[in-house]
C-alpha positions, 0 to 999 in steps of 0.5 A: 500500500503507498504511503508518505508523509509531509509536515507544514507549520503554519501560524494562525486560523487564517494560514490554517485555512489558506493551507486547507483551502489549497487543499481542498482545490485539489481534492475530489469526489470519493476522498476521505480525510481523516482529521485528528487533534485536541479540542482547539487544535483546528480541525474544523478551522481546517474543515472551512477552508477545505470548503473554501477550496472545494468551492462549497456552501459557506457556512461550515461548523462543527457537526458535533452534536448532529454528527453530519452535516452535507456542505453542498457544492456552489454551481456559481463558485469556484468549482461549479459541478465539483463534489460536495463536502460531508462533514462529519464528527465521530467524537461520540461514536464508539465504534466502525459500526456506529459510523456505518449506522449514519450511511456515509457509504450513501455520500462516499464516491460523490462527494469529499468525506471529512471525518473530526475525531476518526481514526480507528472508526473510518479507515474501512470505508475507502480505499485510500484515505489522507490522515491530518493532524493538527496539534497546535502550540501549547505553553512556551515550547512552540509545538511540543503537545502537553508543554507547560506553560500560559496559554491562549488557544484563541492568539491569532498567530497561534502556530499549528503542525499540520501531518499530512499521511496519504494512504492507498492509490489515490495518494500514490504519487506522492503529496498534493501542492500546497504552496 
């Protein structure tokens, strides 16, 4: 199975998003992303300008309490015609087979599925699939998850490591550009 990893520190929400939205001009019907990190790591900041990037709905906020919520693609944007975003949150689900009882199987080949809080819950559902993680700085060692120290998760330039892992086919010829 092909497999890389690429690593990018960015500084803020809006750099965060700007990556994302590189991104997510990139992606297509059928891609699944798999988001991992802390609360206030930046996962749905990621998600907006994944949204951004595909050309969807505005809009994008955290499905936590309703578990999906189906961005749909905009016929007079950036990308008229491209795929739409599911947006899911698994943070609450317990297992692969509480995932399959929300039919993301149904959204799966037409649109680009995020999942917040996924791993170990979603891998079955394509064949290939971009891991992220987000871990943003805490205390006074820029990027060391868990330093000690004052923090203050809402800073602007807050910095953020993004790990991107493409796995499958679809990621076989290595990393998206995201300059």
């Amino acid at each position: 199975m092909s497999e890389w990893t690429r690593t990018v520190t960015v500084d803020g929400p809006g750099r965060t998003q700007a990556l994302a939205e590189r991104l997510g001009a990139q992606l297509r019907a059928g891609d699944l992303l798999v988001l991992t990190g802390e609360l206030g790591a930046g996962k749905t900041t990621f998600t907006q300008g994944l949204g951004r990037g595909l050309g969807v709905r505005a809009g994008i906020i955290s499905p936590t309490f309703v578990l999906v919520r189906r961005h749909p693609n905009v016929p007079d944007g950036p990308r008229p015609g491209g795929p739409d975003l599911v947006h899911v949150d698994a943070y609450r689900l317990g297992s692969a087979a509480e995932v399959d009882d929300i039919d993301l199987e149904d959204t799966a080949d037409t649109a680009v599925t995020v999942v917040e809080w996924g791993a170990g819950k979603v891998e079955h559902l394509a064949d290939s699939r971009l891991e992220i993680v987000l871990e943003r700085a805490v205390g006074t060692d820029p990027l060391v998850p868990g330093a000690a120290g004052d923090e203050d998760p809402d800073e602007d330039d807050e910095p953020r490591r993004i790990t991107l892992t493409g796995i499958g086919p679809r990621w076989a010829d290595g990393p998206p550009r995201l300059d």
